[in-house]
Backbone as JSON Lines, residues from 0, in Angstrom:
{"i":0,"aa":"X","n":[0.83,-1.17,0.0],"ca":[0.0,0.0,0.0],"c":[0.87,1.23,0.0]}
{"i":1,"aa":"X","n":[0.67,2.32,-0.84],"ca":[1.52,3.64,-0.57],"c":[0.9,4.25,-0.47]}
{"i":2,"aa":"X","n":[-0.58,4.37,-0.24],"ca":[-1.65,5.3,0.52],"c":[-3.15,4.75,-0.17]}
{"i":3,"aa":"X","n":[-3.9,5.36,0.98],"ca":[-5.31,5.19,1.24],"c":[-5.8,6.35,0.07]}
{"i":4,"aa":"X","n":[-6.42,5.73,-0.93],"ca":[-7.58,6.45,-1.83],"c":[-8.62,6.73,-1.63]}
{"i":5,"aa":"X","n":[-8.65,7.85,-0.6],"ca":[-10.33,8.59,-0.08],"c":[-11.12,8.5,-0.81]}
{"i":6,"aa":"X","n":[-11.25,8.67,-2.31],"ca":[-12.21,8.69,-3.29],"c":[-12.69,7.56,-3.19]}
{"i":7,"aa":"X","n":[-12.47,6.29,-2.69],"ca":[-13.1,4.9,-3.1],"c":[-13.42,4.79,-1.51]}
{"i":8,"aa":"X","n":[-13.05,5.56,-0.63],"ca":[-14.04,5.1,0.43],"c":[-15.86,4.77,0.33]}
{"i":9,"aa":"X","n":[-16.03,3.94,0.65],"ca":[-17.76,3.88,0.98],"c":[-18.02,4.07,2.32]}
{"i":10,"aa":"X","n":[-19.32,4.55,2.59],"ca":[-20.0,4.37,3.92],"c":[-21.37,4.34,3.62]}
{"i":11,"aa":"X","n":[-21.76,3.16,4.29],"ca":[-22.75,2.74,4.01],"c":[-23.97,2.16,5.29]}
{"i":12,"aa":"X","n":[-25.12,1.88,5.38],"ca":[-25.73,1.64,6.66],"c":[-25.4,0.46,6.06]}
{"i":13,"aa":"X","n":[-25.59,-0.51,7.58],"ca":[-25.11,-2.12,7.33],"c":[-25.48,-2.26,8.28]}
{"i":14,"aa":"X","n":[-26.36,-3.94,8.63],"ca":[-26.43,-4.49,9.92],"c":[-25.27,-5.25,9.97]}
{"i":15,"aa":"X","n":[-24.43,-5.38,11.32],"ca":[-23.02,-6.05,11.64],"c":[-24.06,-7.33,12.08]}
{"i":16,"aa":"X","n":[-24.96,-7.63,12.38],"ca":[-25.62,-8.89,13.0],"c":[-25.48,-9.83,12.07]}
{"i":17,"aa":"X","n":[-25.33,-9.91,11.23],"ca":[-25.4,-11.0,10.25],"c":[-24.36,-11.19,9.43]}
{"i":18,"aa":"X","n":[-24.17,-12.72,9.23],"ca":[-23.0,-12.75,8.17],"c":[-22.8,-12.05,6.78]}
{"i":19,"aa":"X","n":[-21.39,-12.25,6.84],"ca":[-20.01,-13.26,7.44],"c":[-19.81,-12.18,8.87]}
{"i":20,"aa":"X","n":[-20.33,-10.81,9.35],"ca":[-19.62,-10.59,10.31],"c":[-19.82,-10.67,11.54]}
{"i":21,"aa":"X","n":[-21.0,-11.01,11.83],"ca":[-22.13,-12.06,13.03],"c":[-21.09,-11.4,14.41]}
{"i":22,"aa":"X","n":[-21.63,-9.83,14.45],"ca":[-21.44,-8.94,15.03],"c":[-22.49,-9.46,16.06]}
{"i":23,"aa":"X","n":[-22.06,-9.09,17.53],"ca":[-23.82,-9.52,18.74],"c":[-24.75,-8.53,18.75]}
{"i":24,"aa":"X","n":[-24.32,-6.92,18.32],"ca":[-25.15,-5.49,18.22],"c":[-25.41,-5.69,16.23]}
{"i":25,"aa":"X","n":[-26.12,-4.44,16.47],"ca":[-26.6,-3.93,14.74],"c":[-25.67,-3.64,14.35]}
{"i":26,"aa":"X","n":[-24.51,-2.68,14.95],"ca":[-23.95,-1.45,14.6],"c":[-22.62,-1.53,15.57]}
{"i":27,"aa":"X","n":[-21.67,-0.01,15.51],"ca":[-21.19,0.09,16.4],"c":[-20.81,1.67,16.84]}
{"i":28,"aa":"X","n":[-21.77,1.86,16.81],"ca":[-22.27,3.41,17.0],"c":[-23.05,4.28,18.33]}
{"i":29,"aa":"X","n":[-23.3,4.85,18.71],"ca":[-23.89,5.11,19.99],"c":[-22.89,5.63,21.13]}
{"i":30,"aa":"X","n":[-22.13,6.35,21.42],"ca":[-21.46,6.79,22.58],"c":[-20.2,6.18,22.16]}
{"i":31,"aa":"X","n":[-19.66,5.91,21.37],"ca":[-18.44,5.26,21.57],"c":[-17.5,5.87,22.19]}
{"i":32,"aa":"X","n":[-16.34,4.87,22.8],"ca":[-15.41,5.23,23.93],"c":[-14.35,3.75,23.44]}
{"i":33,"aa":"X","n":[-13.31,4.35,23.68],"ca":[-12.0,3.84,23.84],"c":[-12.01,2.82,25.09]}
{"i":34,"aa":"X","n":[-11.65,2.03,25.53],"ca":[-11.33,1.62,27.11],"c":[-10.08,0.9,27.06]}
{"i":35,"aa":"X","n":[-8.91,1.52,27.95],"ca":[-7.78,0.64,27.98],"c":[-7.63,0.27,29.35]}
{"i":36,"aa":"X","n":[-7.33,-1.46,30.12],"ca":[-6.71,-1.81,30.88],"c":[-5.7,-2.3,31.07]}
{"i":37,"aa":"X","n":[-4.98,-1.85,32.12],"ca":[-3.73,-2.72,32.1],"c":[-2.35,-2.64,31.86]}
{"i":38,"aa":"X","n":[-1.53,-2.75,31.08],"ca":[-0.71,-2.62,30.79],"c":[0.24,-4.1,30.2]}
{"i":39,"aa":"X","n":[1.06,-3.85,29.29],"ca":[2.51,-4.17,29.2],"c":[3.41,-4.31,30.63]}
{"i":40,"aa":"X","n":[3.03,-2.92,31.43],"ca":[4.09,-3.3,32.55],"c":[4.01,-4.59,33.46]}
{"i":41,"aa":"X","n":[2.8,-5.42,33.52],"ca":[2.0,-6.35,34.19],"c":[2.71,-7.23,33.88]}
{"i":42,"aa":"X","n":[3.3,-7.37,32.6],"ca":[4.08,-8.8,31.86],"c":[5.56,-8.9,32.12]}
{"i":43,"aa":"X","n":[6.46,-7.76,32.58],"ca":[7.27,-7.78,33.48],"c":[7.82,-7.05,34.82]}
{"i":44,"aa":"X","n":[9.03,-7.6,35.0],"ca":[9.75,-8.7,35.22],"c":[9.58,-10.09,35.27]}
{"i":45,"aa":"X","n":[8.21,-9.9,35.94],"ca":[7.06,-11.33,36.03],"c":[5.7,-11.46,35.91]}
{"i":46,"aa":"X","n":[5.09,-11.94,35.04],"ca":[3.32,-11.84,35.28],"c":[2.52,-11.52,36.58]}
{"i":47,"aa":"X","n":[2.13,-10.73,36.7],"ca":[1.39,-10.22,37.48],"c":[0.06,-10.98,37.78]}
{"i":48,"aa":"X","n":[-0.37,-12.23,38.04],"ca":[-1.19,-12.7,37.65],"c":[-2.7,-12.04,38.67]}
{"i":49,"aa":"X","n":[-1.97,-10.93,40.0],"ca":[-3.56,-10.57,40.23],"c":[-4.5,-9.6,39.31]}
{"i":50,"aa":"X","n":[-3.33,-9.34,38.36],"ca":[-4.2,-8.34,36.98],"c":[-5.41,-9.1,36.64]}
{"i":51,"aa":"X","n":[-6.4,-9.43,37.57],"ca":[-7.64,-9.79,36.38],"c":[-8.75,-8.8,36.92]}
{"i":52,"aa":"X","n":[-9.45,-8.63,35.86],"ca":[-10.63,-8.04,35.34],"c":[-11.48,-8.32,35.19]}
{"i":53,"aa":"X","n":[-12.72,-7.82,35.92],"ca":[-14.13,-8.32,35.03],"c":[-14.48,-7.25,34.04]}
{"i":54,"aa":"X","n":[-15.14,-7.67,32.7],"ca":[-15.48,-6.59,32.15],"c":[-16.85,-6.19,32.93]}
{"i":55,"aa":"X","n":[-17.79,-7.0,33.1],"ca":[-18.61,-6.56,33.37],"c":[-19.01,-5.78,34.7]}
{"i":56,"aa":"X","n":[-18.09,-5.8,35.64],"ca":[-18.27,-5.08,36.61],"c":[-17.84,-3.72,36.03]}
{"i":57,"aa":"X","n":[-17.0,-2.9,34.92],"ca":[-16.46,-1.85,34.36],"c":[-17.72,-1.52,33.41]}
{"i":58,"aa":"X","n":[-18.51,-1.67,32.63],"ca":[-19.26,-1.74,31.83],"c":[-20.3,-2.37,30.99]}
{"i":59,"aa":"X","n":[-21.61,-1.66,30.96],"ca":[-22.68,-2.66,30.46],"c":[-22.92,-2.07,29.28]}
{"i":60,"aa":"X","n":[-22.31,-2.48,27.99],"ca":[-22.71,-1.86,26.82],"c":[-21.67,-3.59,25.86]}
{"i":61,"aa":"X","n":[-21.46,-2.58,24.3],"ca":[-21.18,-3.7,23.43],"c":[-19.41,-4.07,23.48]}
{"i":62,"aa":"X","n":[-19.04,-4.56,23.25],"ca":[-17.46,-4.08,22.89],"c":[-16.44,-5.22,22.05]}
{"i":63,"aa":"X","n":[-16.13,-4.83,21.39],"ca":[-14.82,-5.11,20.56],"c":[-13.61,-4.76,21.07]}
{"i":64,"aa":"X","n":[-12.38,-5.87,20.92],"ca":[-11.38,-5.6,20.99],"c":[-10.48,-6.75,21.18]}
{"i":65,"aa":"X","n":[-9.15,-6.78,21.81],"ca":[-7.96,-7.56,22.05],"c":[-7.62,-7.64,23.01]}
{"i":66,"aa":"X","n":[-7.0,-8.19,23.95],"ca":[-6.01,-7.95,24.78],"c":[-5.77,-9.61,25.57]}
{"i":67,"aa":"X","n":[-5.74,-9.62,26.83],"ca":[-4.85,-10.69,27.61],"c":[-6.38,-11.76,27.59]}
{"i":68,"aa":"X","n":[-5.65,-12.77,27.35],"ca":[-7.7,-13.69,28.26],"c":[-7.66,-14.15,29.15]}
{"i":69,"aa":"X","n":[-8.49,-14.59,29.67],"ca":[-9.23,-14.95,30.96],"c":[-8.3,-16.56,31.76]}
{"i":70,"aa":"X","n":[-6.88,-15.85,31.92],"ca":[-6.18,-16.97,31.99],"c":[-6.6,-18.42,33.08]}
{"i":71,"aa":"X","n":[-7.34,-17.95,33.92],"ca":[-8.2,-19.04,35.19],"c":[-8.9,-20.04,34.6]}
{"i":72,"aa":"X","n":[-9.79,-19.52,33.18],"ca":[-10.44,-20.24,32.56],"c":[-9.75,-21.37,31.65]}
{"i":73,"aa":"X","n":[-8.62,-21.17,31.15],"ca":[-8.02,-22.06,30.76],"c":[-6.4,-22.12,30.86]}
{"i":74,"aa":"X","n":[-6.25,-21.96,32.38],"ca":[-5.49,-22.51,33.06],"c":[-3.92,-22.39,32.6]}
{"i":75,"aa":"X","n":[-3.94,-21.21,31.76],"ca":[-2.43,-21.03,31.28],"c":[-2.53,-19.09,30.09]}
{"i":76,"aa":"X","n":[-1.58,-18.88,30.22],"ca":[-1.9,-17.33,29.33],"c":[-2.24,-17.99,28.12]}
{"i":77,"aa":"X","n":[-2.91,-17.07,27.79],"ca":[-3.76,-16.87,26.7],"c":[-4.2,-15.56,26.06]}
{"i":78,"aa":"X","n":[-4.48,-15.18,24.65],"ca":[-4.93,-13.97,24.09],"c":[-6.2,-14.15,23.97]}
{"i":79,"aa":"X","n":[-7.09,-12.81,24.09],"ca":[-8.53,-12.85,24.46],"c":[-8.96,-12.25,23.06]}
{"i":80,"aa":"X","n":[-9.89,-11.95,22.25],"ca":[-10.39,-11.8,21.21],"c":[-12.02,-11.76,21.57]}
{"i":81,"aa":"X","n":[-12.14,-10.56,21.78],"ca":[-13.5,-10.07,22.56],"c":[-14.61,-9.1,21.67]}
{"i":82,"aa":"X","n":[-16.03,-10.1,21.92],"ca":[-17.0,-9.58,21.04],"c":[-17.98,-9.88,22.12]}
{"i":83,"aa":"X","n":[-17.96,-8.91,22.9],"ca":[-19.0,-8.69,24.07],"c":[-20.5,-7.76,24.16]}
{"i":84,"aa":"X","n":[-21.34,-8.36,24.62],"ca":[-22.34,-7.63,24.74],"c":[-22.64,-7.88,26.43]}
{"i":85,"aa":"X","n":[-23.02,-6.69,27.16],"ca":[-23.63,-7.1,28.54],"c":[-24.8,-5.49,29.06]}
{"i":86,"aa":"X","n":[-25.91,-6.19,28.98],"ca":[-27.0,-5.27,28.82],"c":[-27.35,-4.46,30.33]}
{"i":87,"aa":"X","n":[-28.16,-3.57,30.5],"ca":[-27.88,-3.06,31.84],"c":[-28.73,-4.0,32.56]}
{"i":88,"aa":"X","n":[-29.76,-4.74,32.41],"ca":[-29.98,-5.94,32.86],"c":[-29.17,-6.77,32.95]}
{"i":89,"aa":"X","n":[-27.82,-6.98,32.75],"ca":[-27.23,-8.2,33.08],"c":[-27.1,-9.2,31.99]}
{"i":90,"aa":"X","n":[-27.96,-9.05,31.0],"ca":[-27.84,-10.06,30.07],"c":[-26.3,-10.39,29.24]}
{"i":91,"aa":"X","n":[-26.05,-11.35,29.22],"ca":[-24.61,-11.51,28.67],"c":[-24.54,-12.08,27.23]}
{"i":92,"aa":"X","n":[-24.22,-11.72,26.0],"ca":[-24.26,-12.37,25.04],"c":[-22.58,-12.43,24.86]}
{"i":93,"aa":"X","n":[-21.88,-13.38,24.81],"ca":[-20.23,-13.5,24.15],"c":[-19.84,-14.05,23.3]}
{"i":94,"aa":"X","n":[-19.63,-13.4,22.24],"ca":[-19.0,-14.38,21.18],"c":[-17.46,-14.06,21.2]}
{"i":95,"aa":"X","n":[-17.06,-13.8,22.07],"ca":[-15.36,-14.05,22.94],"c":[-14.87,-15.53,22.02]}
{"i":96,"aa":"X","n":[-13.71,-15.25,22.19],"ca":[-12.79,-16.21,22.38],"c":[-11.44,-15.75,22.71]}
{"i":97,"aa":"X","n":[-10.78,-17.18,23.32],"ca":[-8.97,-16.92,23.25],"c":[-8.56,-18.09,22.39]}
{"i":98,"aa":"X","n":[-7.21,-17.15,22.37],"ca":[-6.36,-18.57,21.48],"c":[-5.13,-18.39,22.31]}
{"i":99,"aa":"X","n":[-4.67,-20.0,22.05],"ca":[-3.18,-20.04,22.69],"c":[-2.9,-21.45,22.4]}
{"i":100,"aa":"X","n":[-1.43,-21.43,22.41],"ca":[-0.4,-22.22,21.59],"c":[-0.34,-23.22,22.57]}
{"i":101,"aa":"X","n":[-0.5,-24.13,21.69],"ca":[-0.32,-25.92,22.29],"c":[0.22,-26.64,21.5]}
{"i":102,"aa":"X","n":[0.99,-27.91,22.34],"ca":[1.46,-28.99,21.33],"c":[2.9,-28.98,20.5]}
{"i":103,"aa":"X","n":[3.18,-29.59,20.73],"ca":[4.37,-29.7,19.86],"c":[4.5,-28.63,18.98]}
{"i":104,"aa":"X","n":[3.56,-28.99,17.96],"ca":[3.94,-28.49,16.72],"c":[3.59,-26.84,16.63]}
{"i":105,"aa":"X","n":[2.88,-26.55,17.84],"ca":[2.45,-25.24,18.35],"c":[1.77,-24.64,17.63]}
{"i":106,"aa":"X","n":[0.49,-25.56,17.75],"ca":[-0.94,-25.54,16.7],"c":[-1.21,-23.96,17.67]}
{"i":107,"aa":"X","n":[-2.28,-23.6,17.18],"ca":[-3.0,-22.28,17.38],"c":[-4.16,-22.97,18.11]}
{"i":108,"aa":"X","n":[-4.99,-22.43,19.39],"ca":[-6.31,-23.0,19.88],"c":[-6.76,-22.1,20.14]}
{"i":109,"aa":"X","n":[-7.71,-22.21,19.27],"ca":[-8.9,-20.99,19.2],"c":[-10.04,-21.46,19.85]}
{"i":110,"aa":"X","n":[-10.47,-21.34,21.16],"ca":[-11.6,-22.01,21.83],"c":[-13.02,-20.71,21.97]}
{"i":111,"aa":"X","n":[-14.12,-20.86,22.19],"ca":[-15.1,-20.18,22.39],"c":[-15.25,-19.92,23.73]}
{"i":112,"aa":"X","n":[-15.11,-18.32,24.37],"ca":[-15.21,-17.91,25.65],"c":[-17.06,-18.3,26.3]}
{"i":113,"aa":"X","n":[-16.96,-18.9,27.38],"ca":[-18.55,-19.27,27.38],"c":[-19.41,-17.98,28.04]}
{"i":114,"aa":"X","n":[-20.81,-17.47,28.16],"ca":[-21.43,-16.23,28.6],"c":[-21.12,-15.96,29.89]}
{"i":115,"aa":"X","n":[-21.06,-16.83,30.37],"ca":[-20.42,-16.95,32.43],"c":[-19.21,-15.96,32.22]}
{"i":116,"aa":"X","n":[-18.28,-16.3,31.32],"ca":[-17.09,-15.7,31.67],"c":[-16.6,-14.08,31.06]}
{"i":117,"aa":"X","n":[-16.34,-13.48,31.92],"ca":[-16.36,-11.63,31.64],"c":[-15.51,-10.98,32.23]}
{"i":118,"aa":"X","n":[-13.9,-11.88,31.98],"ca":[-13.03,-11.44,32.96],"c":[-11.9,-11.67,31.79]}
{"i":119,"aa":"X","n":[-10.72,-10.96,31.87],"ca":[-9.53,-10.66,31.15],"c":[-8.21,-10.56,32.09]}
{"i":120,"aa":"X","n":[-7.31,-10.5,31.59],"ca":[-5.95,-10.4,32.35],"c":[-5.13,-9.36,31.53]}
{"i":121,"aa":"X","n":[-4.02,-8.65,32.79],"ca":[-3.54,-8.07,32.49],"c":[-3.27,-6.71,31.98]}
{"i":122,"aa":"X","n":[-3.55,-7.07,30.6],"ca":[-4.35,-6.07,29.68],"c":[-5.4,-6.15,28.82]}
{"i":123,"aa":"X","n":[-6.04,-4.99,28.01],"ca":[-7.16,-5.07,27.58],"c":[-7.69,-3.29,26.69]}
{"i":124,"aa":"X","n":[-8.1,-3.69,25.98],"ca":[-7.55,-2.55,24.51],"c":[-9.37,-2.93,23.66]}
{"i":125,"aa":"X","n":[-10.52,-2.09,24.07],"ca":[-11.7,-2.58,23.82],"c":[-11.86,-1.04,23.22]}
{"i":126,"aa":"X","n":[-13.12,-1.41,21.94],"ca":[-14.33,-0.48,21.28],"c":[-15.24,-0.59,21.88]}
{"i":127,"aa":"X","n":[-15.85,0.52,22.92],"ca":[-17.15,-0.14,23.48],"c":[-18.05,1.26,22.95]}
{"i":128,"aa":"X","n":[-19.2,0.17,22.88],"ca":[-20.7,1.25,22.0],"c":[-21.66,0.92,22.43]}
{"i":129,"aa":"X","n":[-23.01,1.83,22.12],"ca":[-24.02,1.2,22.13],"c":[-24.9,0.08,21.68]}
{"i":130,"aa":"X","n":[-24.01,-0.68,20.47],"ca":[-24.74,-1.03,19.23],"c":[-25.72,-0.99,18.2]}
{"i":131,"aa":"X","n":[-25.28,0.63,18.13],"ca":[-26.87,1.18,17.29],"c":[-26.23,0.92,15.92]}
{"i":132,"aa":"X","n":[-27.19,1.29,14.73],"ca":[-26.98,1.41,13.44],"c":[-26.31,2.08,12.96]}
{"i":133,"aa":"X","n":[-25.29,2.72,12.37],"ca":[-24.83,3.86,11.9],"c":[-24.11,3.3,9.98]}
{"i":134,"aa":"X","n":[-23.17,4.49,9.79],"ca":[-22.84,4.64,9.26],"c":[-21.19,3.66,8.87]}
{"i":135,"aa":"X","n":[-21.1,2.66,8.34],"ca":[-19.82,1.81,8.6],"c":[-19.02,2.37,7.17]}
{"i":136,"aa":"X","n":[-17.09,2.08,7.72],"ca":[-16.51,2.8,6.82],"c":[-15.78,1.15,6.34]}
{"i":137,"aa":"X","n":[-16.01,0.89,4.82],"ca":[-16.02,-0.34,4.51],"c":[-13.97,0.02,3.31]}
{"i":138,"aa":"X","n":[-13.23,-0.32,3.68],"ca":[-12.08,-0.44,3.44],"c":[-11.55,-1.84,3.0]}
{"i":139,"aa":"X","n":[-11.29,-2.14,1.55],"ca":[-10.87,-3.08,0.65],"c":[-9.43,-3.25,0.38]}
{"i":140,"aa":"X","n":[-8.76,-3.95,0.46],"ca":[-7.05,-3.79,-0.33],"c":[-7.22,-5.39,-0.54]}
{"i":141,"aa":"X","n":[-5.52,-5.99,-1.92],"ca":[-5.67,-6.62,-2.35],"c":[-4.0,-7.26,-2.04]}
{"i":142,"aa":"X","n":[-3.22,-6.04,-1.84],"ca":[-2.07,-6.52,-1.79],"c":[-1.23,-5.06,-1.22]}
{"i":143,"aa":"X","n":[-0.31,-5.54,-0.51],"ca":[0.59,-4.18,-0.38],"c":[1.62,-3.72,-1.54]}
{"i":144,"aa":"X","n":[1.28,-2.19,-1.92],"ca":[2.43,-1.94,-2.78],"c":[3.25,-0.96,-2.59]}
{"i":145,"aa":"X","n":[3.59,-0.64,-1.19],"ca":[4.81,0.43,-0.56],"c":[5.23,-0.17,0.35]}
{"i":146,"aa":"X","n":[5.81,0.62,1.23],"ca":[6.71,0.42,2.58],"c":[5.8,0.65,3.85]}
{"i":147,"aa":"X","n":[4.87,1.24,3.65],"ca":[3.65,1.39,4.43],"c":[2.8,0.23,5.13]}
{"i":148,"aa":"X","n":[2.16,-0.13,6.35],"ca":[1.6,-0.67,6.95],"c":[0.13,-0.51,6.66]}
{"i":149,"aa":"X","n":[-0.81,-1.34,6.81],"ca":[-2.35,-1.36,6.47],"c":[-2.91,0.35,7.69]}
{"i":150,"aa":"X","n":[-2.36,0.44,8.65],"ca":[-2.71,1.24,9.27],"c":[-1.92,2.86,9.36]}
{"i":151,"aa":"X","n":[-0.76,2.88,8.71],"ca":[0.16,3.89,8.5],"c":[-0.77,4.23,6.97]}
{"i":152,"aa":"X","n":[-1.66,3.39,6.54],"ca":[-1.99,3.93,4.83],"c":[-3.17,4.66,5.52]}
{"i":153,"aa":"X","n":[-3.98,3.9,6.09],"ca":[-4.79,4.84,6.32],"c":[-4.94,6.01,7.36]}
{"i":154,"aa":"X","n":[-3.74,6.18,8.28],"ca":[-3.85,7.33,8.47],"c":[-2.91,8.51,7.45]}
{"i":155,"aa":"X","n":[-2.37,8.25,6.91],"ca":[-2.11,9.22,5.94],"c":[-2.96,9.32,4.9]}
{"i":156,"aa":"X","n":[-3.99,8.44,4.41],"ca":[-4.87,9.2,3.48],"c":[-6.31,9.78,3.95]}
{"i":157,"aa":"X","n":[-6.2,9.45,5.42],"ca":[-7.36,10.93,6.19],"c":[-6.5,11.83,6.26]}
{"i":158,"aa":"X","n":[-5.32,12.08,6.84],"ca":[-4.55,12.61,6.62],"c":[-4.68,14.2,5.45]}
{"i":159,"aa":"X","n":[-4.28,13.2,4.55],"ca":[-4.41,14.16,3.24],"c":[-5.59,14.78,2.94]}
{"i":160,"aa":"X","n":[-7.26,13.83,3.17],"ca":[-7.79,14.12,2.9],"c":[-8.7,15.3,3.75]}
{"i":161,"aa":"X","n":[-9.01,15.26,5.23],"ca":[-9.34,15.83,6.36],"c":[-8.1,16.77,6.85]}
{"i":162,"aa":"X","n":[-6.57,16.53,6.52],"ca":[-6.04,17.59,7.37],"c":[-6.21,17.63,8.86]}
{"i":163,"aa":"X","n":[-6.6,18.39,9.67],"ca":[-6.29,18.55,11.4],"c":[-7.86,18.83,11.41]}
{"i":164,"aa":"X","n":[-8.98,18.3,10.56],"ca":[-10.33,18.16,11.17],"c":[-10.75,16.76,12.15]}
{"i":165,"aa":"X","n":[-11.88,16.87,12.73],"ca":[-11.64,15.48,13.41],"c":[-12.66,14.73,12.2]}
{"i":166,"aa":"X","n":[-12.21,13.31,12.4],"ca":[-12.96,12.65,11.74],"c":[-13.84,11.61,11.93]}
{"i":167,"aa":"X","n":[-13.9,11.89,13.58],"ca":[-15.25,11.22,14.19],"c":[-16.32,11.2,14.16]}
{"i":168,"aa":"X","n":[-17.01,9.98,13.59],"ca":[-18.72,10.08,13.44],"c":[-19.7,10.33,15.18]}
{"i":169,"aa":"X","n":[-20.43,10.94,15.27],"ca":[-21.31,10.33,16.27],"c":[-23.05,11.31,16.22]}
């Protein structure tokens, strides 16, 4: 990639509920907020292992994101891959998972986080929203053709295109 072509951006309404992206909300729109826990520093000198987290005691809304998983649950570190919903009723929908390396040959295990569990380690790097409908910004590439990173392209072609406006929907 040697930059992001604003002109071929789309935005378009889309339900995220349905495949292939079997999102747990419509959308991911509504109040959005950043949420970071944790840290890098947690991982040394030595794991910190009282770093755990519930999400749901921090927040009842949708959220996307990455970070440490729920190492108690399966009994060794693990990366968390989080697609949370927890309603202000309590209701829990998770289509969570972690993965972590097993086996010899140091297969990849991608297991399904079950609704009980709403806890993370360490760290934790989430999109949390309301899950309303909005406006989604749908971004295509096919191959890289610079020195540029998928995410260095596109901030230089808001960049170019927006300048020092913000370019937050809400």
């Amino acid at each position: 990639m040697s930059a992001l072509n604003t002109n071929e951006l789309l935005f378009e309404e889309k339900s995220l509920h349905k495949p292939p992206l079997e999102e747990l909300q419509n959308g991911l729109g509504g109040c959005p907020t950043l949420l970071e826990l944790g840290g890098a520093p947690y991982l040394l000198p030595k794991v910190q292992k009282d770093k755990l987290y519930d999400i749901k005691a921090i927040c009842r809304k949708s959220m996307v994101g990455a970070g440490a998983g729920p190492y108690p649950l399966r009994n060794t570190n693990c990366e968390g891959i989080f697609n949370l919903s927890i309603s202000a009723q309590d209701e829990i929908k998770n289509g969570s998972y972690t993965a972590k390396i097993t086996g010899l040959q140091e297969d990849c295990l991608l297991e399904p986080i079950p609704d009980t569990e709403t806890r993370c380690a360490l760290l934790l790097n989430l999109y949390v929203c309301r899950g309303e409908p909005g406006p989604v910004l749908k971004i295509t590439c096919k191959k890289r053709t610079g020195h540029m990173n998928f995410i260095e392209c596109i901030r230089k072609g808001l960049y170019e295109k927006y300048e020092d406006k913000c370019v937050a929907y809400e």
